[in-house]
Backbone atoms as SQL, in Angstrom:
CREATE TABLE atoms (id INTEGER PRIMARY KEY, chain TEXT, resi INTEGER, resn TEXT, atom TEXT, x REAL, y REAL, z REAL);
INSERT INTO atoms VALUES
  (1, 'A', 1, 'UNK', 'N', 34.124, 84.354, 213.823),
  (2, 'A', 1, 'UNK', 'CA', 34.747, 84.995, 214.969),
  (3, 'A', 1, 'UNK', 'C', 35.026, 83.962, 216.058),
  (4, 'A', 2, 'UNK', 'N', 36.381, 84.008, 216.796),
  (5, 'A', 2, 'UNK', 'CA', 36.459, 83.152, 217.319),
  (6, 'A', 2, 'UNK', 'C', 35.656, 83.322, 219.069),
  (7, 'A', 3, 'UNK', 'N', 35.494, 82.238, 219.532),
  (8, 'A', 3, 'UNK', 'CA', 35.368, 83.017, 221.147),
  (9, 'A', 3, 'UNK', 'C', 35.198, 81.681, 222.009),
  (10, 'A', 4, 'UNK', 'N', 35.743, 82.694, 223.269),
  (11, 'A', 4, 'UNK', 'CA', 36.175, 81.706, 224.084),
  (12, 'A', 4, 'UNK', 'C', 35.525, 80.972, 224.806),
  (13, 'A', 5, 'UNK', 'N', 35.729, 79.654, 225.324),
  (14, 'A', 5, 'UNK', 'CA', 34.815, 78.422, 226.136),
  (15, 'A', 5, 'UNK', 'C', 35.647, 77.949, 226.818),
  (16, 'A', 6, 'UNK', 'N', 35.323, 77.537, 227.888),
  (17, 'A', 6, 'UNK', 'CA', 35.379, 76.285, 229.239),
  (18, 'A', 6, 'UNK', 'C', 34.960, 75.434, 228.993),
  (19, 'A', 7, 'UNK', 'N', 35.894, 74.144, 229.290),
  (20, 'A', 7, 'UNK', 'CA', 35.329, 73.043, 229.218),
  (21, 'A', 7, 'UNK', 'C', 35.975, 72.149, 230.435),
  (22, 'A', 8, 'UNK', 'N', 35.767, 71.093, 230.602),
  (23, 'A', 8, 'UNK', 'CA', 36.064, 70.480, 231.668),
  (24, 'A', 8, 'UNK', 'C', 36.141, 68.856, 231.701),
  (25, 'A', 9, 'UNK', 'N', 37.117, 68.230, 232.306),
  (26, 'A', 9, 'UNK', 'CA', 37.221, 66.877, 232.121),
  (27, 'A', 9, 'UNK', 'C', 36.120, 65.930, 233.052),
  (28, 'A', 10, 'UNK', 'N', 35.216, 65.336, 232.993),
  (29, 'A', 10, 'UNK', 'CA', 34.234, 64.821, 233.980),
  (30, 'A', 10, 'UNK', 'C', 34.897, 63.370, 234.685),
  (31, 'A', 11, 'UNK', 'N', 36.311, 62.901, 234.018),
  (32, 'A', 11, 'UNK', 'CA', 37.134, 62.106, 234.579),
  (33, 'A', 11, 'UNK', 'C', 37.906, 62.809, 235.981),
  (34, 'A', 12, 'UNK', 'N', 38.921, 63.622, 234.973),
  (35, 'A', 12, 'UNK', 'CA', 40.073, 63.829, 236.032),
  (36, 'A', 12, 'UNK', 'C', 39.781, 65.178, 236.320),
  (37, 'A', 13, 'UNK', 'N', 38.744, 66.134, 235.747),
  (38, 'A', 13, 'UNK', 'CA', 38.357, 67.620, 236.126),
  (39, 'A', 13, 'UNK', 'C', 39.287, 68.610, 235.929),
  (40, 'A', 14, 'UNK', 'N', 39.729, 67.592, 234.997),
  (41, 'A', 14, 'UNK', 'CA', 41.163, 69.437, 234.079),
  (42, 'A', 14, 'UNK', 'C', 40.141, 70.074, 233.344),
  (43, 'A', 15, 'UNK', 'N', 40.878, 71.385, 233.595),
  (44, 'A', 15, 'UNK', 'CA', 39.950, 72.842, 233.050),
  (45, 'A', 15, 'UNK', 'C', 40.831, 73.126, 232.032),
  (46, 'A', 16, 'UNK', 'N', 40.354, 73.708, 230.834),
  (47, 'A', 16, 'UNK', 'CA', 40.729, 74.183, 229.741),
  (48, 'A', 16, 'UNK', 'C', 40.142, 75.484, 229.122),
  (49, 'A', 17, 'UNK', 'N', 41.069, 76.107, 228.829),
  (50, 'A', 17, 'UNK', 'CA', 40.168, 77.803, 227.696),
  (51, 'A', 17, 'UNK', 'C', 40.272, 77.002, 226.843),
  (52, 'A', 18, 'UNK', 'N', 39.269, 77.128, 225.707),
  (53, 'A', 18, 'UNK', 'CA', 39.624, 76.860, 224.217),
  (54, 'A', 18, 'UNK', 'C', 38.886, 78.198, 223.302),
  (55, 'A', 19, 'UNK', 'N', 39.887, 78.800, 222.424),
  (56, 'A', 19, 'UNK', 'CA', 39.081, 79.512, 221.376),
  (57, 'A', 19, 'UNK', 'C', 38.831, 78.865, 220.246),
  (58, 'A', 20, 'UNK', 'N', 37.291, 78.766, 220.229),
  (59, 'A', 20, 'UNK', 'CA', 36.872, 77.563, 219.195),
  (60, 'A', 20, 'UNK', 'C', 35.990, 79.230, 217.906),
  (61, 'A', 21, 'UNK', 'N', 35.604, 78.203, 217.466),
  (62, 'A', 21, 'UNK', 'CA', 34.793, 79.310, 215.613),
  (63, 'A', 21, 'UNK', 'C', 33.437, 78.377, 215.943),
  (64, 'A', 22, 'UNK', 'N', 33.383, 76.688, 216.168),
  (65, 'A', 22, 'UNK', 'CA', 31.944, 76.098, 215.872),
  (66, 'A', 22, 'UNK', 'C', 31.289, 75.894, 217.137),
  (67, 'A', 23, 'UNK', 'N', 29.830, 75.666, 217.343),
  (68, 'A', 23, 'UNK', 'CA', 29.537, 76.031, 218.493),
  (69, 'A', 23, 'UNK', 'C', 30.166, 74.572, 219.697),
  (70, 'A', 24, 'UNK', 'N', 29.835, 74.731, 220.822),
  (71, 'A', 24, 'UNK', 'CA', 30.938, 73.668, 220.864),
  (72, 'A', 24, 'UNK', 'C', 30.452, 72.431, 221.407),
  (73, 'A', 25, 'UNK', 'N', 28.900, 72.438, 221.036),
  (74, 'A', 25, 'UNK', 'CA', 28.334, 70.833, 220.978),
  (75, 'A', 25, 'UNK', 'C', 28.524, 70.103, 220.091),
  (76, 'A', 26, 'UNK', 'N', 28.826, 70.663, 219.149),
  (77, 'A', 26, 'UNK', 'CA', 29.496, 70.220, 217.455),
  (78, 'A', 26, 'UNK', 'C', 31.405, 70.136, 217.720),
  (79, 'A', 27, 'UNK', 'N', 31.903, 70.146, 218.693),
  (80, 'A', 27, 'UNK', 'CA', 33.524, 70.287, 218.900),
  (81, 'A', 27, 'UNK', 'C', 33.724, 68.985, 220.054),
  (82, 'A', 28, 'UNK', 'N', 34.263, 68.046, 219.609),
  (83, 'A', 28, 'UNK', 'CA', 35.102, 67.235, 220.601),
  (84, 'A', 28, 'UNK', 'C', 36.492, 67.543, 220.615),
  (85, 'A', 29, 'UNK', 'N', 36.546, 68.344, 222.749),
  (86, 'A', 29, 'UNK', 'CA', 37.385, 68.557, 222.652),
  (87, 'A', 29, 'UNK', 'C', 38.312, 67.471, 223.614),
  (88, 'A', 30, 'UNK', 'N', 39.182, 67.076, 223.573),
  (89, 'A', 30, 'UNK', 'CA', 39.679, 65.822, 224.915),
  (90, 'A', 30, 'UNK', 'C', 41.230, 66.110, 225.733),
  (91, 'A', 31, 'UNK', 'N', 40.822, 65.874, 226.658),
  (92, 'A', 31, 'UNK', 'CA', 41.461, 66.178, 227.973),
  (93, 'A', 31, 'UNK', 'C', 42.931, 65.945, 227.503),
  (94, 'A', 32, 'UNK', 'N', 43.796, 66.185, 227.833),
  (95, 'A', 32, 'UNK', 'CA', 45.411, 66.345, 227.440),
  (96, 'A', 32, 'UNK', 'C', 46.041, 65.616, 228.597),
  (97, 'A', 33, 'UNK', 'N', 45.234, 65.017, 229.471),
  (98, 'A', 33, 'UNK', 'CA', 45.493, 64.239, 230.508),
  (99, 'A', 33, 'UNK', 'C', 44.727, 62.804, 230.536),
  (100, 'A', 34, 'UNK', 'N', 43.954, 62.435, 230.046),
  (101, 'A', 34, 'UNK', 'CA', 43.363, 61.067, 230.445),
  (102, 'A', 34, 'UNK', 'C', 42.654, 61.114, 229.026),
  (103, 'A', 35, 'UNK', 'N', 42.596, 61.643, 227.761),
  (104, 'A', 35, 'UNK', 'CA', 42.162, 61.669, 226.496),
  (105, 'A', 35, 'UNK', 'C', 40.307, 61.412, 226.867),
  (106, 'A', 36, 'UNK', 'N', 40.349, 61.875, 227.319),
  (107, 'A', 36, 'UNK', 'CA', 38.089, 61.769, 227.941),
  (108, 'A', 36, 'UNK', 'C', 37.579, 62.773, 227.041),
  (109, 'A', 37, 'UNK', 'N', 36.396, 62.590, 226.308),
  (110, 'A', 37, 'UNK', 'CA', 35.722, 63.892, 225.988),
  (111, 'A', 37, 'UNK', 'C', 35.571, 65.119, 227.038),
  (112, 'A', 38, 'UNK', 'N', 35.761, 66.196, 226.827),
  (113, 'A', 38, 'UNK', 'CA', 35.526, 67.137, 227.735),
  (114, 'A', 38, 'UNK', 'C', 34.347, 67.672, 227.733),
  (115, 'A', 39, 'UNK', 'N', 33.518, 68.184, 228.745),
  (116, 'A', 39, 'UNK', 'CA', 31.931, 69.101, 228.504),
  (117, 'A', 39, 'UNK', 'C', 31.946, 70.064, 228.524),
  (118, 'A', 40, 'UNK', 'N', 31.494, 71.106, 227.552),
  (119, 'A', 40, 'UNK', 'CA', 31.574, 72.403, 227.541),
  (120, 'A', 40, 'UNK', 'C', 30.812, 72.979, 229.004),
  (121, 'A', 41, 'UNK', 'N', 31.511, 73.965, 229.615),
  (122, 'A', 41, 'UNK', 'CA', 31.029, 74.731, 230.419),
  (123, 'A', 41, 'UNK', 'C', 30.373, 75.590, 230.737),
  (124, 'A', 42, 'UNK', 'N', 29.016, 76.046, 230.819),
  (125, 'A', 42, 'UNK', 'CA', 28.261, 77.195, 230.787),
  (126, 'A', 42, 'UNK', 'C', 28.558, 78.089, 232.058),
  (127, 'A', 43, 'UNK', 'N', 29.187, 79.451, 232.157),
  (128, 'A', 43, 'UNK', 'CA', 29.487, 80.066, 233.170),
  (129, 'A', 43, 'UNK', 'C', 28.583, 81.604, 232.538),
  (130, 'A', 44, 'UNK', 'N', 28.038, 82.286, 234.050),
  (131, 'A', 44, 'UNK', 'CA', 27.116, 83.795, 233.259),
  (132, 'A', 44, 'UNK', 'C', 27.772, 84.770, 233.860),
  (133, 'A', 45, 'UNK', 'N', 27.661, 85.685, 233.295),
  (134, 'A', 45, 'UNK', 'CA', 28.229, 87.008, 233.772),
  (135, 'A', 45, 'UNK', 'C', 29.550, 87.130, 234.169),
  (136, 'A', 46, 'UNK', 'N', 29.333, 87.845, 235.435),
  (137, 'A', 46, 'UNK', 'CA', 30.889, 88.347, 235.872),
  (138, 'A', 46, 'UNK', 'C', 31.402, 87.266, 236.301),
  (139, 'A', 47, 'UNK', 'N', 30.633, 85.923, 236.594),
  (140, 'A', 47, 'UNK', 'CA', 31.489, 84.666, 236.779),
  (141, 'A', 47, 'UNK', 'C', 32.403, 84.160, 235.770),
  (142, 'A', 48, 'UNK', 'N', 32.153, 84.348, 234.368),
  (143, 'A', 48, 'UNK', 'CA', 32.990, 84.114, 233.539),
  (144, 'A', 48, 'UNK', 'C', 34.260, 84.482, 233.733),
  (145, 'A', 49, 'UNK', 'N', 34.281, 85.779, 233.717),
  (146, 'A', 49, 'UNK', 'CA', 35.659, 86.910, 234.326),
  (147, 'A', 49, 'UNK', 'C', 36.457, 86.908, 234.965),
  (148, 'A', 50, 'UNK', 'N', 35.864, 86.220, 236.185),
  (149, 'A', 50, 'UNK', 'CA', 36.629, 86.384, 237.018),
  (150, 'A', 50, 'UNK', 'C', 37.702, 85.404, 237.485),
  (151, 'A', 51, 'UNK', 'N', 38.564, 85.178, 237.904),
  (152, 'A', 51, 'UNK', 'CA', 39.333, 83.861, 238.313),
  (153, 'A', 51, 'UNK', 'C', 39.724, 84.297, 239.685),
  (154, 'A', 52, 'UNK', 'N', 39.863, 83.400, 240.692),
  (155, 'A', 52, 'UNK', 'CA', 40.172, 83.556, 241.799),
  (156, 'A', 52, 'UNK', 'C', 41.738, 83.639, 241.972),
  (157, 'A', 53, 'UNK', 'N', 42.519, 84.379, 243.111),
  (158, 'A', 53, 'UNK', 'CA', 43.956, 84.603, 242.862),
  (159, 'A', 53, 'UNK', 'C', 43.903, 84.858, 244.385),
  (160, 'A', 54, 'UNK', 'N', 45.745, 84.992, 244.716),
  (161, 'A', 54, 'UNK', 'CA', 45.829, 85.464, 245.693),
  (162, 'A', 54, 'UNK', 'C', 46.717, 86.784, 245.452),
  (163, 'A', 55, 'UNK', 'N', 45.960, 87.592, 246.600),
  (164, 'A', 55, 'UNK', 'CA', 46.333, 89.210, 246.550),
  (165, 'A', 55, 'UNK', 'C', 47.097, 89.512, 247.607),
  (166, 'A', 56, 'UNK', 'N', 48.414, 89.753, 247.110),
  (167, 'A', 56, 'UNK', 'CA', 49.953, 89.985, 247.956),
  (168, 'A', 56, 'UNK', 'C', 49.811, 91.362, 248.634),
  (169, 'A', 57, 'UNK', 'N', 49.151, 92.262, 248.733),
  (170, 'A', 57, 'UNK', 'CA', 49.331, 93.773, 248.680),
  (171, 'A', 57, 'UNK', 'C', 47.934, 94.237, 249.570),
  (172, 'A', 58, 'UNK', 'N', 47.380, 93.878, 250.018),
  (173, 'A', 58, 'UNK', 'CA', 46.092, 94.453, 250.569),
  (174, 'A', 58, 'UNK', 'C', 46.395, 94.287, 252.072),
  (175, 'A', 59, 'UNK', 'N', 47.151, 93.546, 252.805),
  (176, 'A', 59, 'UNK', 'CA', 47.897, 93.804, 254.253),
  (177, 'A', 59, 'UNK', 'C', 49.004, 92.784, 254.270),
  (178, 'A', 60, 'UNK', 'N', 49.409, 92.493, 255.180),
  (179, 'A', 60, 'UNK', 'CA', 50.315, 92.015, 255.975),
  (180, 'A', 60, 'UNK', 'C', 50.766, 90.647, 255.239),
  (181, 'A', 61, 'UNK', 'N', 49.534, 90.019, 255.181),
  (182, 'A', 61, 'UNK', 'CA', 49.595, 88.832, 254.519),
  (183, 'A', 61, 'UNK', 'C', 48.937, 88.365, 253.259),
  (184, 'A', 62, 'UNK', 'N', 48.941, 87.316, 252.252),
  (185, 'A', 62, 'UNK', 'CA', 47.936, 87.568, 251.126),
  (186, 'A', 62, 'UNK', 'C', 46.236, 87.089, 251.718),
  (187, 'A', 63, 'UNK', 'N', 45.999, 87.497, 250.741),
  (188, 'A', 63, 'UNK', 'CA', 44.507, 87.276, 250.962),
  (189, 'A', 63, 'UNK', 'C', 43.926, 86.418, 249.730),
  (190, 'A', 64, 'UNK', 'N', 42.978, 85.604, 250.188),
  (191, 'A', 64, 'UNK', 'CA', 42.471, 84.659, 248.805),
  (192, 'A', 64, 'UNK', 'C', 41.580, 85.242, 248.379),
  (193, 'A', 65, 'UNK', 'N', 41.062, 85.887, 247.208),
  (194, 'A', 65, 'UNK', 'CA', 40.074, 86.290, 246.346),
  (195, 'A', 65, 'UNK', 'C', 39.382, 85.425, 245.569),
  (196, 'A', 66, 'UNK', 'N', 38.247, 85.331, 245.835),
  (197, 'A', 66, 'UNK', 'CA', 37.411, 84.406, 244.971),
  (198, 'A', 66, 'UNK', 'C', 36.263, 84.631, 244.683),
  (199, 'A', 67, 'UNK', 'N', 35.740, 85.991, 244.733),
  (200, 'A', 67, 'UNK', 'CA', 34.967, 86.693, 243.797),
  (201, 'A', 67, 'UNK', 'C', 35.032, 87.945, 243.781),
  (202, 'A', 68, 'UNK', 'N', 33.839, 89.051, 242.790),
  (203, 'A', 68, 'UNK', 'CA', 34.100, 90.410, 242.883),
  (204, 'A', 68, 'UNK', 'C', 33.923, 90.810, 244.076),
  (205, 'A', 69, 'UNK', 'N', 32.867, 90.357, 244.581),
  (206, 'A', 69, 'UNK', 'CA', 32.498, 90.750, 246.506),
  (207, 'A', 69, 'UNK', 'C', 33.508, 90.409, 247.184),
  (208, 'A', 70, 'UNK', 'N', 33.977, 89.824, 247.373),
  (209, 'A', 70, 'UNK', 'CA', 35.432, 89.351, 248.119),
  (210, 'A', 70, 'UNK', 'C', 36.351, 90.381, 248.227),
  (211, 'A', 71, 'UNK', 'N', 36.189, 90.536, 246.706),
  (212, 'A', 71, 'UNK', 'CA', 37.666, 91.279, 246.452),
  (213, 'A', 71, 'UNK', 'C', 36.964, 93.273, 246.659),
  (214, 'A', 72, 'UNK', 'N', 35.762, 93.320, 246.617),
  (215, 'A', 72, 'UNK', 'CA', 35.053, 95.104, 246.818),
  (216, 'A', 72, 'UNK', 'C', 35.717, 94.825, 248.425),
  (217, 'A', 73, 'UNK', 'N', 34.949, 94.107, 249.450),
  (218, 'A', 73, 'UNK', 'CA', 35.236, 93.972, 250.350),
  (219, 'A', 73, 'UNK', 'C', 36.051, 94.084, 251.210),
  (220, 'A', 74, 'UNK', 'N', 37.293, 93.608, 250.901),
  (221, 'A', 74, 'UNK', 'CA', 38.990, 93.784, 250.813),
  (222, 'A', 74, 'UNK', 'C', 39.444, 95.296, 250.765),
  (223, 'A', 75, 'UNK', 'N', 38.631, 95.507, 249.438),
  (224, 'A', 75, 'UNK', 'CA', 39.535, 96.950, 249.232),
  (225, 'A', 75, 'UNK', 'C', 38.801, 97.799, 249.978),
  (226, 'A', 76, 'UNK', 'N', 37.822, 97.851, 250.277),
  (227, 'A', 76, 'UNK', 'CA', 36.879, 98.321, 251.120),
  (228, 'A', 76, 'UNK', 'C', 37.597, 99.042, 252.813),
  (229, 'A', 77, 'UNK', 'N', 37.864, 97.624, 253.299),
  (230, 'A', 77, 'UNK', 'CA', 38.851, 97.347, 254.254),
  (231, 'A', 77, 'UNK', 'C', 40.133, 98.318, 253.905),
  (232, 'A', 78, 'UNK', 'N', 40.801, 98.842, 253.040),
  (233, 'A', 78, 'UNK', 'CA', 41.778, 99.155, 252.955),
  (234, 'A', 78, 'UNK', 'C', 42.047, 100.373, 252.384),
  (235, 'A', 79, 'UNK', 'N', 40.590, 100.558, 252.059),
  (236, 'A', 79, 'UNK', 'CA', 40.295, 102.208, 251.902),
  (237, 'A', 79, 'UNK', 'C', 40.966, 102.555, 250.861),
  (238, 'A', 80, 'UNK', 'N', 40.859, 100.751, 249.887),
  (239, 'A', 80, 'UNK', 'CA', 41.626, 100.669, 248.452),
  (240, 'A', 80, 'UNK', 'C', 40.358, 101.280, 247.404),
  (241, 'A', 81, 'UNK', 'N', 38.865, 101.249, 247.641),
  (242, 'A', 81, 'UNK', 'CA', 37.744, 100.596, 247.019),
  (243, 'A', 81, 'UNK', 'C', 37.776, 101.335, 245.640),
  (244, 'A', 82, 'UNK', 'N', 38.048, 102.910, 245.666),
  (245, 'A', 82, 'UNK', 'CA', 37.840, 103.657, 244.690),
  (246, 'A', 82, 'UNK', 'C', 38.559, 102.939, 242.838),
  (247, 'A', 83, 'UNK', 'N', 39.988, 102.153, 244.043),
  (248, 'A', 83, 'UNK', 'CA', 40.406, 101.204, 242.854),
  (249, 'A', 83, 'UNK', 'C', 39.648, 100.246, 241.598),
  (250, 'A', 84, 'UNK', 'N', 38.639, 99.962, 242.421),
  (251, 'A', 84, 'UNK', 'CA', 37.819, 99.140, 241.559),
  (252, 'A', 84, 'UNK', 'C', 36.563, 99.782, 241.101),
  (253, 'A', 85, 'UNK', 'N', 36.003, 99.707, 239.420),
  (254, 'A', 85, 'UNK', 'CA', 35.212, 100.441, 239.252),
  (255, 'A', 85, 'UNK', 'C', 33.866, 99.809, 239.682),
  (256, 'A', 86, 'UNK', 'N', 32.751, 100.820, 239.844),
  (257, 'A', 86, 'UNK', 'CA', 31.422, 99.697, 240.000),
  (258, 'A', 86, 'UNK', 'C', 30.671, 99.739, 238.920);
């Protein structure tokens, strides 16, 4: 089964998804920018999930989101909240 990993360049700090099958201390994977081994990334929970963005629609102007609290918060504010499940 395949599944997905982060890894990261410790040169130039390019981020990569990779869907790998072997675990991925056994996988050299290398940067597509400076050819460096990359280090797999250990991320837990809802940090995995989440990616930070900017949100066009919550007022006037965007807003930067950069986690789930951020973003409860926001909608919170906007009397969006029911939008998001808990």
């Amino acid at each position: 089964m395949l599944k997905l990993h982060d890894f990261e360049c410790p040169v130039c700090n390019f981020e990569k998804e990779e869907l790998i099958d072997a675990p991925p201390n056994l996988v050299n994977i290398h940067c597509p920018k400076c050819r460096a081994v990359m280090r797999h990334v250990v991320l837990g929970g809802k940090a995995h999930t989440f990616k930070p963005f900017w949100h066009e629609h919550l007022g006037h102007h965007p807003v930067y989101i950069d986690s789930w609290s951020r973003y409860r918060k926001e909608l919170e504010k906007t009397n969006s909240a029911n939008v998001l499940a808990t």
